[in-house]
N, C-alpha and C positions, 0 to 999 in steps of 0.2 A: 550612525545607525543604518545597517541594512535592510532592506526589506526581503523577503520569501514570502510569497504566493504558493500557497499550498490549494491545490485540482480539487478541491471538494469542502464542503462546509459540515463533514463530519468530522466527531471532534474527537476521533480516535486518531484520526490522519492526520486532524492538527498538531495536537498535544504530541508524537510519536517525533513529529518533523520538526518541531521548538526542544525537546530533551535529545533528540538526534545533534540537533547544530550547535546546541548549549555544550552538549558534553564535549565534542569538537573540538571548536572554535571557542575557549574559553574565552577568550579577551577578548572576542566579539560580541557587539550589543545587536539587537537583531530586533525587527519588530514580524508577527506573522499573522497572515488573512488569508483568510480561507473564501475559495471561490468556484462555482458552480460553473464546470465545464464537463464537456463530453468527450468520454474516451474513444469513441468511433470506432469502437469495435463491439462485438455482441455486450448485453446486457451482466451474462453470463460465462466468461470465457472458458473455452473446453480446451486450451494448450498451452503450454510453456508459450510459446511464441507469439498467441496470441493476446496472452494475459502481458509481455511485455512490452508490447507494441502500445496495449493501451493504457501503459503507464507512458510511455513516451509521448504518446498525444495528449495523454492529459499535460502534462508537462509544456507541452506548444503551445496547446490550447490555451494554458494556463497565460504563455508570455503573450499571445496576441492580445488576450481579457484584459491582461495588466502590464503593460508592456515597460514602468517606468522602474518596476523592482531588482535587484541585482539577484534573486534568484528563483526557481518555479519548480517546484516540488508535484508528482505523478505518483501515485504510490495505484496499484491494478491487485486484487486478488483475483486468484484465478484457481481452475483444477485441470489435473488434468489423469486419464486413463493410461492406468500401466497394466502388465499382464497382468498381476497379484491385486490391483485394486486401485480406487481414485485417491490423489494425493491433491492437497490443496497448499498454497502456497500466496506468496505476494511479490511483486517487481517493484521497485522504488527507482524512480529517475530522478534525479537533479539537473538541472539544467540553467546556466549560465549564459552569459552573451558569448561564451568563447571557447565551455567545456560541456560535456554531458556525461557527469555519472550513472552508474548503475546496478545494482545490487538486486537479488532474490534473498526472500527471508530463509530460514531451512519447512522443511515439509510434514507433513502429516498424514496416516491414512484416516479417510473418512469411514462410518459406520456402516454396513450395508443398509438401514432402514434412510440413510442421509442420501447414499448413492442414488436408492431406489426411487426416492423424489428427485432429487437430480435429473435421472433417466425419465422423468414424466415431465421436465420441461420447467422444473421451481428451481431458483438461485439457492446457493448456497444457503444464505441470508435466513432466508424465508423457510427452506426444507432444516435448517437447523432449529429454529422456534418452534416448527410444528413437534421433531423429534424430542427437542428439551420444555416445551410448555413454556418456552421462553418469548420475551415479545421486543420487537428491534435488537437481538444482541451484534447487529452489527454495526450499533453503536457504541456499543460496552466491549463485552470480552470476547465475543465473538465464536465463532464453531471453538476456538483453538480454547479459549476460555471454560466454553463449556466440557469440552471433552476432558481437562485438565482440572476440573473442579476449580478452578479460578487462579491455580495454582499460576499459571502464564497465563498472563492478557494479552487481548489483542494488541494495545499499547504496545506493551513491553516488545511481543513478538516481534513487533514493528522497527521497535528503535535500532537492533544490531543492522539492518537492514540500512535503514537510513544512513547511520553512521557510514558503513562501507560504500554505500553509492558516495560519501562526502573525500573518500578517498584521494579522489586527483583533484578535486580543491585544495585540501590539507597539503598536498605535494604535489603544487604546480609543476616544480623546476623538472619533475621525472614521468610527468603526464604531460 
């Protein structure tokens, strides 16, 4: 049985990273824990590059907390400002004693009433509950949930994501 250490004890990020590695890795038995590290980068990330970086520390972070497991899961949402509008997204890193995957989810635009909290200095998170009367969905379904009518979850969003960061596991021999 292997282990994965997943960067956070939300359990949108758990369950995403256990049906990511299931669908995978079928013949592998896997066990997964979730654990409370920091991405060291803003609370908030406002860039592509910024939002990946701190999936990648989380991912570090993740192996120094628990350094005995065979893998450490990073998953960062993030937004970021294009000329037409804010697009929110996620980074997923996997990482290994010897590989590091990595994948972004696909994108969305945000609502102007969502930006405009944003632009006042509120997370995502938070400026989304206020817009939908919703309360932690960024433990549930998340902005992408809400804006979809439930139609995609945050989960779900999550897993294609995952999956492809497990890519050059799946294909050592060409990674």
């Amino acid at each position: 049985m292997q282990k994965v250490i997943v960067a956070s004890k939300n359990p949108v990020k758990i369950n995403c990273t256990k049906e990511g590695f299931e669908k995978i890795f079928t013949e592998s038995t896997f066990v997964f824990e979730g654990v409370s590290v920091p991405s060291d980068v803003s609370d908030q990330p406002m860039t592509d590059e910024e939002t990946l970086q701190g999936a990648i520390n989380r991912a570090r972070n993740a192996r120094q907390h628990s350094p005995d497991a065979d893998f450490w899961v990073g998953i960062e949402g993030g937004i970021d400002e294009l000329e037409d509008g804010m697009i929110a997204f996620a980074w997923v890193a996997v990482l290994s004693n010897d590989q590091l995957g990595k994948s972004r989810t696909s994108t969305f635009y945000l609502p102007p009433k969502v930006v405009q909290l944003i632009h006042e200095g509120i997370e995502l998170g938070y400026a989304n509950d206020q817009v939908f009367g919703e309360k932690n969905s960024k433990h549930k379904g998340g902005a992408v949930g809400s804006l979809t009518g439930g139609v995609l979850g945050r989960t779900e969003y999550y897993v294609q994501a995952v999956i492809l960061a497990l890519v050059p596991f799946r294909n050592p021999e060409i990674y």
